[in-house]
NULUM-296955 format. One record per residue: x, y, z of N, C-alpha, C, O, CB in turn; residue in three letters. Coordinates in nm, 3 decimals. Glycine has a CB too. Example, Ala and Ser with C-alpha at 12.3 -4.5 7.8 and 13.67 -1.06 7.14 Angstrom:
2
ATOM     nxx     nyy     nzz    caxx    cayy    cazz     cxx     cyy     czz     oxx     oyy     ozz    cbxx    cbyy    cbzz gumi
ATOM   1.319  -0.569   0.780   1.230  -0.450   0.780   1.320  -0.330   0.780   1.424  -0.332   0.846   1.131  -0.447   0.905  Ala
ATOM   1.285  -0.225   0.708   1.367  -0.106   0.714   1.290   0.003   0.787   1.341   0.114   0.804   1.408  -0.060   0.572  Ser
//
This chain:
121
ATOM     nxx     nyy     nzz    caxx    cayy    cazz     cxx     cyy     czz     oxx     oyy     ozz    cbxx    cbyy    cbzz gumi
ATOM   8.525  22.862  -5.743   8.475  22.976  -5.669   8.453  23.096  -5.762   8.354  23.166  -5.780   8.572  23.014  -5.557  Unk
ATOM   8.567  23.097  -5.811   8.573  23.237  -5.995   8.366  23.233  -6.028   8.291  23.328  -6.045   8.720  23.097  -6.249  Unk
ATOM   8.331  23.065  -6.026   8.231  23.085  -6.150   8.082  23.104  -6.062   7.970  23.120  -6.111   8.232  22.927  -6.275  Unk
ATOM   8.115  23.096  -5.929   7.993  23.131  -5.845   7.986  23.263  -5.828   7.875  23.317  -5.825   7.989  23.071  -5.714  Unk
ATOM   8.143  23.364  -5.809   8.113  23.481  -5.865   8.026  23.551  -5.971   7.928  23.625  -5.973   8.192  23.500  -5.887  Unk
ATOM   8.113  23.490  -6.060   8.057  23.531  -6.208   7.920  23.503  -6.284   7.884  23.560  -6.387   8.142  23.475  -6.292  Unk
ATOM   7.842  23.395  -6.208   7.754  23.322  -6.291   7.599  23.346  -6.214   7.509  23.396  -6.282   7.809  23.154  -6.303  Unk
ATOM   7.575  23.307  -6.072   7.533  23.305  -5.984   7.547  23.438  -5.886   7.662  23.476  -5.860   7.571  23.201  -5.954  Unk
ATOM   7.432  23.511  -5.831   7.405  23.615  -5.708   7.387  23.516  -5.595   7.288  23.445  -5.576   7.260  23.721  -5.726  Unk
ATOM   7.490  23.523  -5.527   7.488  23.449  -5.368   7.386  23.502  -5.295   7.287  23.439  -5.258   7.622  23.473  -5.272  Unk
ATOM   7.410  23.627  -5.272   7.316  23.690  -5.168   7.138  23.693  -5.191   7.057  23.710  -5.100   7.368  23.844  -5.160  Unk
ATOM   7.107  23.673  -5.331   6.968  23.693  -5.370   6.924  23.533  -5.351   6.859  23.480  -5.261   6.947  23.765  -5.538  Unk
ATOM   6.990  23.477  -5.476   6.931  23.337  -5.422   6.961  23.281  -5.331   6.873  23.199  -5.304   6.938  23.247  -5.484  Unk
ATOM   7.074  23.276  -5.235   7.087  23.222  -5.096   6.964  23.255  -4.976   6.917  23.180  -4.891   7.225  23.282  -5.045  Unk
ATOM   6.932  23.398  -5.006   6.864  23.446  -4.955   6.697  23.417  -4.941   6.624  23.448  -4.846   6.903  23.532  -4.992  Unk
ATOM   6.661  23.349  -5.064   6.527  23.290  -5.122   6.528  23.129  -5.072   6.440  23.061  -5.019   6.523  23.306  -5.308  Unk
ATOM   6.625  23.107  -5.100   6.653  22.964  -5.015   6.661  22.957  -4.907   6.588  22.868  -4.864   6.751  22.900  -5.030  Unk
ATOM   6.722  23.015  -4.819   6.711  23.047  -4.648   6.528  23.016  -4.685   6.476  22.904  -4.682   6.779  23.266  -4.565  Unk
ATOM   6.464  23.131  -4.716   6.343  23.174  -4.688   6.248  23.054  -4.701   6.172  23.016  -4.612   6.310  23.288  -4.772  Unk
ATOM   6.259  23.015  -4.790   6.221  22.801  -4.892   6.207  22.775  -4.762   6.099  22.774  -4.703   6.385  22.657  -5.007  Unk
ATOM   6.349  22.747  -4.701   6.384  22.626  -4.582   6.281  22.693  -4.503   6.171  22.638  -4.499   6.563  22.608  -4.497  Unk
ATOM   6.299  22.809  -4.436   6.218  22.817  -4.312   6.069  22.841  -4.303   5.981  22.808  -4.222   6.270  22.912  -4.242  Unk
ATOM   6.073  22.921  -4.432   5.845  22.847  -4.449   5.853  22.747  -4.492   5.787  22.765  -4.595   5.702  22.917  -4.570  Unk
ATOM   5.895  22.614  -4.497   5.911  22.468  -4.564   5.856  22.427  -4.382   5.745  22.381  -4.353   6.120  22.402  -4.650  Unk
ATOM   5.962  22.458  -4.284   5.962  22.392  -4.199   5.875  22.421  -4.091   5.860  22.345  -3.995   6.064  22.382  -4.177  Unk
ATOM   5.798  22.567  -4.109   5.693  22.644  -4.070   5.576  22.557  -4.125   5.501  22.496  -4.049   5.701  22.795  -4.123  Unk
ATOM   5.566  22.555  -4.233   5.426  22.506  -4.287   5.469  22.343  -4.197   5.397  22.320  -4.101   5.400  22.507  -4.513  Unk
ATOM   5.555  22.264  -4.220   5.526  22.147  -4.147   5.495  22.150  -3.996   5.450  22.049  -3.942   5.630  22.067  -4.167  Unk
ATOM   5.531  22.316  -3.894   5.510  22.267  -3.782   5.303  22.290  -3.747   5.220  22.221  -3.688   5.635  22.358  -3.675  Unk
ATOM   5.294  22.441  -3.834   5.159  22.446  -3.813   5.064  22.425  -3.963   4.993  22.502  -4.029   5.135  22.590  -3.739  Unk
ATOM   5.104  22.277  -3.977   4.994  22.191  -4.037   4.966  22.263  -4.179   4.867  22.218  -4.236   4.850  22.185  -3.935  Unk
ATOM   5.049  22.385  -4.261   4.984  22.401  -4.390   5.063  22.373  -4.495   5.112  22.451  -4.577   4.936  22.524  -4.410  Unk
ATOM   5.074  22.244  -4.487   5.145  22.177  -4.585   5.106  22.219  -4.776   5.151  22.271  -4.878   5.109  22.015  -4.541  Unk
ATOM   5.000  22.154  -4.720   4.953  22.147  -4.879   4.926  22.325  -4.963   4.929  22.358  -5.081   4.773  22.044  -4.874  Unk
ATOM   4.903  22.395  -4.849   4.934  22.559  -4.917   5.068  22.598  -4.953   5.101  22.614  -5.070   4.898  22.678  -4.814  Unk
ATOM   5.119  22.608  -4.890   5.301  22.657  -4.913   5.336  22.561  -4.990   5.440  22.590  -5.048   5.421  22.660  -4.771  Unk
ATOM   5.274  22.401  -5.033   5.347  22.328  -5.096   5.300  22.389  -5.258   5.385  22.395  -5.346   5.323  22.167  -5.051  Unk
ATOM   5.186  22.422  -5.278   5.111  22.472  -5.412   5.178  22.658  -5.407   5.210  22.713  -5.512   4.884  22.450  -5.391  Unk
ATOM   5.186  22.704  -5.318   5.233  22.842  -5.307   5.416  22.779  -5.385   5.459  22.863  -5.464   5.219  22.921  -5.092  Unk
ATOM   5.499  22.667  -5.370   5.601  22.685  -5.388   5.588  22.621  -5.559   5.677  22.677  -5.623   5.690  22.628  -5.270  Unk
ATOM   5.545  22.570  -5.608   5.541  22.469  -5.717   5.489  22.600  -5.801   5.551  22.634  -5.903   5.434  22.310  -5.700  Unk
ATOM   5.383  22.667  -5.761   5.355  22.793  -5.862   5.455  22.864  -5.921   5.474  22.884  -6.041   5.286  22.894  -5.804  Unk
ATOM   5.527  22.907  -5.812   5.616  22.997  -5.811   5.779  22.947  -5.848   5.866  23.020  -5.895   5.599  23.057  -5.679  Unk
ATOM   5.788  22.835  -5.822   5.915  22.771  -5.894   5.892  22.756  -6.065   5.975  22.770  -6.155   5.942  22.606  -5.822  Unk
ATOM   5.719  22.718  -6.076   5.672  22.728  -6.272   5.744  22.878  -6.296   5.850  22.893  -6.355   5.436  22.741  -6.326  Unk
ATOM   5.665  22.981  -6.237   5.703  23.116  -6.246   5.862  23.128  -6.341   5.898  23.155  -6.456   5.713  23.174  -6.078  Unk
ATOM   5.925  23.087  -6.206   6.086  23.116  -6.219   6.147  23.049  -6.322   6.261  23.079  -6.358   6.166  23.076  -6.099  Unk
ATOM   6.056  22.927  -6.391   6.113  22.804  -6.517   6.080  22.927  -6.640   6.149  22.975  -6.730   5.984  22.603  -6.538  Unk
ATOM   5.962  22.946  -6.600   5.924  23.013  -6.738   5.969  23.171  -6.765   5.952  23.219  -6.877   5.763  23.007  -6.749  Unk
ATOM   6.032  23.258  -6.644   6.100  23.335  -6.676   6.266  23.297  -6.684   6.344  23.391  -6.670   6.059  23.428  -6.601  Unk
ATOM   6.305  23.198  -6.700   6.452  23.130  -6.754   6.417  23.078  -6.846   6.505  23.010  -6.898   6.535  23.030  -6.677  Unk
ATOM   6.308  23.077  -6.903   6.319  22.984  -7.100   6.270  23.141  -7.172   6.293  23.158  -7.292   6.133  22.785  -7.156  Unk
ATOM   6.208  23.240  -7.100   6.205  23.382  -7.167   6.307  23.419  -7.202   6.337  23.427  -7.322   6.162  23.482  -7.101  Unk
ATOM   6.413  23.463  -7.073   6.480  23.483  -7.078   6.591  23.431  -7.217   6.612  23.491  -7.322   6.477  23.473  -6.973  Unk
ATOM   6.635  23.332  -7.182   6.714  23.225  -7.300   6.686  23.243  -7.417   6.783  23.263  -7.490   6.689  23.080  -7.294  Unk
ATOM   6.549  23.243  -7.483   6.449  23.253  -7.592   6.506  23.393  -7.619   6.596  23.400  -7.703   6.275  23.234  -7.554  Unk
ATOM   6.464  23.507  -7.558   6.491  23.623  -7.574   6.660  23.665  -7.669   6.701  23.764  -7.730   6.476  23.666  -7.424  Unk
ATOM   6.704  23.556  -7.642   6.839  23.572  -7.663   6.894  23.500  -7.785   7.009  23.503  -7.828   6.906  23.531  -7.547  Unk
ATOM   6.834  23.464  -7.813   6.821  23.328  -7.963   6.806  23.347  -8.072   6.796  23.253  -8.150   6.718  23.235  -7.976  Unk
ATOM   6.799  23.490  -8.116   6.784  23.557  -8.276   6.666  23.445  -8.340   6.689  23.359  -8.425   6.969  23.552  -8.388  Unk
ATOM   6.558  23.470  -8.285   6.462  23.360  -8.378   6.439  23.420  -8.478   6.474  23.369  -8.584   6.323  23.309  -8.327  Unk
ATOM   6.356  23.580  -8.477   6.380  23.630  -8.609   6.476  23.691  -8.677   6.462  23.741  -8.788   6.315  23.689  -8.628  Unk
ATOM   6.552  23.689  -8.626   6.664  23.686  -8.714   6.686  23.659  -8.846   6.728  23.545  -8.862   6.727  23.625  -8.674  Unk
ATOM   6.668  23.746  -8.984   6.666  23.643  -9.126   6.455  23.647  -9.084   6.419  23.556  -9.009   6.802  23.406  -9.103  Unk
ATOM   6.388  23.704  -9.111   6.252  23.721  -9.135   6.233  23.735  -9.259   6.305  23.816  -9.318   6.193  23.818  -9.072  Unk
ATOM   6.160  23.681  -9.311   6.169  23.713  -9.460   6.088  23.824  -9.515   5.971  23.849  -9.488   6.131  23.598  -9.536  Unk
ATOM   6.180  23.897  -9.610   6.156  24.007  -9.661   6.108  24.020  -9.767   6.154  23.970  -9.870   6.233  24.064  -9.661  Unk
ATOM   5.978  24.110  -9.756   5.878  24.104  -9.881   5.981  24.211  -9.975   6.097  24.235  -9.941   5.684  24.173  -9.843  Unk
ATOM   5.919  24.266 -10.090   5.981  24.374 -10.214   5.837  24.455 -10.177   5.725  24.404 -10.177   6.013  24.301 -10.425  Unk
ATOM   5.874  24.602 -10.145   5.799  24.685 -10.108   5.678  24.724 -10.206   5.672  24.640 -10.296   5.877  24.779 -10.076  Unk
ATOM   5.563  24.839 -10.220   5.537  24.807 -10.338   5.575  24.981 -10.385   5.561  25.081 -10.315   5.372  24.729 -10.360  Unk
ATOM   5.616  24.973 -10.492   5.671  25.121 -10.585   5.835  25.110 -10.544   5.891  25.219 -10.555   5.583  25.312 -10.514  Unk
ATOM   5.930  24.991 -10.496   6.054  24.955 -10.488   6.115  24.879 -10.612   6.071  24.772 -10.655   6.062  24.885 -10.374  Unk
ATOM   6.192  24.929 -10.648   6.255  24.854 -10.767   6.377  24.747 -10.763   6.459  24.750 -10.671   6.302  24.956 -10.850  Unk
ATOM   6.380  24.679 -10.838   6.464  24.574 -10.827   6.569  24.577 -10.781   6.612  24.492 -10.704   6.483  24.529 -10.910  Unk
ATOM   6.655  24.720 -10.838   6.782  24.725 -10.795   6.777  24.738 -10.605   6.838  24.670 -10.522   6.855  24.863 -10.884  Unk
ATOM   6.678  24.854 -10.584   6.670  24.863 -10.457   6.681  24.750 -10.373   6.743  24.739 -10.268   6.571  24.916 -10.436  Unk
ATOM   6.611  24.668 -10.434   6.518  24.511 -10.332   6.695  24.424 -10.293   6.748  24.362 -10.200   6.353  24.341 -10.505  Unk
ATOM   6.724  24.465 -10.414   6.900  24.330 -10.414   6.945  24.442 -10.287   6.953  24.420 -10.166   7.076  24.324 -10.633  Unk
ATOM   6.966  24.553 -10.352   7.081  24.628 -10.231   7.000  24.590 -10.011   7.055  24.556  -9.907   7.069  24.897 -10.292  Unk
ATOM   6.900  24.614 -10.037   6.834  24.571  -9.912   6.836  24.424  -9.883   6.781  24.383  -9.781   6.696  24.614  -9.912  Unk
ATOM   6.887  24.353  -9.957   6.800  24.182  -9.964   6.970  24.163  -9.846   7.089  24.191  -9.861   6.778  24.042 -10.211  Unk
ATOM   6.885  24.102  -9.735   6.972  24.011  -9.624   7.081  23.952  -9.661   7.114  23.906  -9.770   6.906  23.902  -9.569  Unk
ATOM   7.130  23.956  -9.569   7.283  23.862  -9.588   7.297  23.723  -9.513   7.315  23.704  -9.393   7.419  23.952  -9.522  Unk
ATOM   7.285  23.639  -9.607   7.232  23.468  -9.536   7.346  23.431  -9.424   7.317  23.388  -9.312   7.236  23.309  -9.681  Unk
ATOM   7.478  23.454  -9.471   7.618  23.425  -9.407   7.591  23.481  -9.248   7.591  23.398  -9.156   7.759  23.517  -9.497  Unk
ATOM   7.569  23.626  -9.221   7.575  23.661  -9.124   7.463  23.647  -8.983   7.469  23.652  -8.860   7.602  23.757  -9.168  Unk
ATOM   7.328  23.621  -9.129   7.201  23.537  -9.049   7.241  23.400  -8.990   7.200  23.375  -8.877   7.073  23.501  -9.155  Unk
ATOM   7.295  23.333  -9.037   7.289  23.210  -9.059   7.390  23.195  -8.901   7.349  23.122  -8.811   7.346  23.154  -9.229  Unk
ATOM   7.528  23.280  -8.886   7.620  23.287  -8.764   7.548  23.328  -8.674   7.595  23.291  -8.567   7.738  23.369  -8.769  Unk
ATOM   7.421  23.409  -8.656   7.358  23.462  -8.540   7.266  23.344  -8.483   7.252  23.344  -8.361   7.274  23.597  -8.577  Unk
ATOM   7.190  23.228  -8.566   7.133  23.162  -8.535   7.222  22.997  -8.530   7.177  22.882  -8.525   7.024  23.197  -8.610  Unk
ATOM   7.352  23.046  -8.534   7.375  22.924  -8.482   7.515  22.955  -8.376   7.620  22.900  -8.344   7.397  22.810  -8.613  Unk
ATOM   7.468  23.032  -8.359   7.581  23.065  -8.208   7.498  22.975  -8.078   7.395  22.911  -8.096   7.586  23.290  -8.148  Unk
ATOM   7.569  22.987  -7.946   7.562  22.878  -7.845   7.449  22.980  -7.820   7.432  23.097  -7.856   7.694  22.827  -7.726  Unk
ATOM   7.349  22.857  -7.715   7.265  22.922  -7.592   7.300  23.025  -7.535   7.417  23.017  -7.497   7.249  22.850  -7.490  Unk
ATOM   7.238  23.145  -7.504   7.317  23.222  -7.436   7.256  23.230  -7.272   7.160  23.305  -7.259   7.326  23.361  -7.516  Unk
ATOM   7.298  23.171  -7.167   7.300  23.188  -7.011   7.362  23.290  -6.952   7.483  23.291  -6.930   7.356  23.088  -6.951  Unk
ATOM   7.274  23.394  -6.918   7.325  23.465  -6.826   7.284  23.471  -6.689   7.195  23.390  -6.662   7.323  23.566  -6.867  Unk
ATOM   7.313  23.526  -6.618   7.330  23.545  -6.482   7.171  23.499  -6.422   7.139  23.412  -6.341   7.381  23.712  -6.451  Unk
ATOM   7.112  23.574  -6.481   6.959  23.599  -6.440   6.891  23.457  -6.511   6.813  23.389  -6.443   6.886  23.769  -6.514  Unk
ATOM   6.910  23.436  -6.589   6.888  23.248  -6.636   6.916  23.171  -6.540   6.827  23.111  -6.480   6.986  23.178  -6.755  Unk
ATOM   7.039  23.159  -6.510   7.102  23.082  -6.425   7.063  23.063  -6.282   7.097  22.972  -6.206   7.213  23.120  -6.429  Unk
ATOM   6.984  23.168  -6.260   6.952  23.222  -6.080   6.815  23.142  -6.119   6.780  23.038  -6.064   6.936  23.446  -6.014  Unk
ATOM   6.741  23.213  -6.231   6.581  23.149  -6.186   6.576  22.989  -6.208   6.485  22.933  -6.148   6.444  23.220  -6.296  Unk
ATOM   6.645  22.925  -6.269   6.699  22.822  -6.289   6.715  22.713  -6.165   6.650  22.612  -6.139   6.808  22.863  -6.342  Unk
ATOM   6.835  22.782  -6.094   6.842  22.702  -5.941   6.726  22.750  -5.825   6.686  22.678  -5.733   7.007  22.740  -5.865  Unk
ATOM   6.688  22.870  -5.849   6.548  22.877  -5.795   6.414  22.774  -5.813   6.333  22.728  -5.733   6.510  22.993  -5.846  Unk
ATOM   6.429  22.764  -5.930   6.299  22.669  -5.971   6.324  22.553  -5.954   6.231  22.474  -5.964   6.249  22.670  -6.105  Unk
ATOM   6.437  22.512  -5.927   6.480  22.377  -5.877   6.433  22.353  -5.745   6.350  22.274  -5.699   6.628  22.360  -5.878  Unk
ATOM   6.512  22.445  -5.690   6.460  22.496  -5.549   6.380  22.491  -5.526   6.369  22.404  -5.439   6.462  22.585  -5.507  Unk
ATOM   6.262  22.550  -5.556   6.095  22.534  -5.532   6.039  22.399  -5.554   6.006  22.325  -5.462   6.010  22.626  -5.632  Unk
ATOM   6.029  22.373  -5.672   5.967  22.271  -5.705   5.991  22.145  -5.591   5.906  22.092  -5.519   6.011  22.245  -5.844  Unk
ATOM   6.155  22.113  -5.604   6.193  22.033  -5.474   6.182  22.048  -5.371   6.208  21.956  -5.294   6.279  22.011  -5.453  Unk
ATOM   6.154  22.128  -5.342   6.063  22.167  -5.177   5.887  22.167  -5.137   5.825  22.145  -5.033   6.098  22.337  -5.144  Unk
ATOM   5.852  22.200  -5.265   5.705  22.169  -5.335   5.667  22.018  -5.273   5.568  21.989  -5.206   5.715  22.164  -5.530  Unk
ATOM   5.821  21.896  -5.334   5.726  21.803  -5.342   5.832  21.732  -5.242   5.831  21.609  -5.237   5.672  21.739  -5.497  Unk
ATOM   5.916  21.799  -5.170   5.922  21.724  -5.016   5.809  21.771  -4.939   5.743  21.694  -4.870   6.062  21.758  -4.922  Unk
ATOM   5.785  21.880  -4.947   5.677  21.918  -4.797   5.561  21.815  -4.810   5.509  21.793  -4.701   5.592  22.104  -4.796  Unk
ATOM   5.507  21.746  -4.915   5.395  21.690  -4.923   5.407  21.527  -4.902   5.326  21.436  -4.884   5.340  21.734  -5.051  Unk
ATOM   5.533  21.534  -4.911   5.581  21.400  -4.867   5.520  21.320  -4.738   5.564  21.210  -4.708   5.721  21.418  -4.841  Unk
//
């Protein structure tokens, strides 16, 4: 229970899911299946691709970019500025980082998509 606190917004995505179910079961009574089913599959892509932003965002890719020698900079300068591989090297290999908002669009897009491709069932 601790990690549904901590990890997961009950009230937002519960709330989007209620909403899933009952235009899911709307579109099946008046016949617009195949709209709400493409309206949900869009919008579950949506929610995938703002949870791999997200994640990405968080990943020190450039991190350690490689650094040119300026021009009218002298050698000594270039060493005292020149990166530190050790501390690059710990930023890009630390864990995935998931937070809250990952995690939500995540079971959202699950959400969608699987409702996407029951309604068309």
């Amino acid at each position: 229970m601790n990690f549904i606190k901590e990890k997961i917004w009950p009230k937002f995505t519960g709330g989007i899911v209620l909403a899933v179910i009952i235009i899911s079961f709307g579109s099946v009574i008046f016949h617009y299946q195949r709209v709400v089913s493409d309206g949900f599959f869009i919008a579950g892509m949506v929610c995938l691709l703002a949870a791999i932003v997200n994640i990405l965002a968080h990943a020190q890719l450039f991190a350690g970019f490689f650094k040119r020698k300026k021009k009218g900079e002298t050698d000594e300068e270039y060493q005292a500025n020149k990166l530190k591989v050790r501390e690059i090297g710990s930023k890009k290999n630390a864990p995935i980082h998931f937070d809250k908002f990952a995690l939500n669009m995540l079971i959202l897009a699950v959400v969608l998509i699987l409702a996407a491709i029951l309604i068309t069932l």
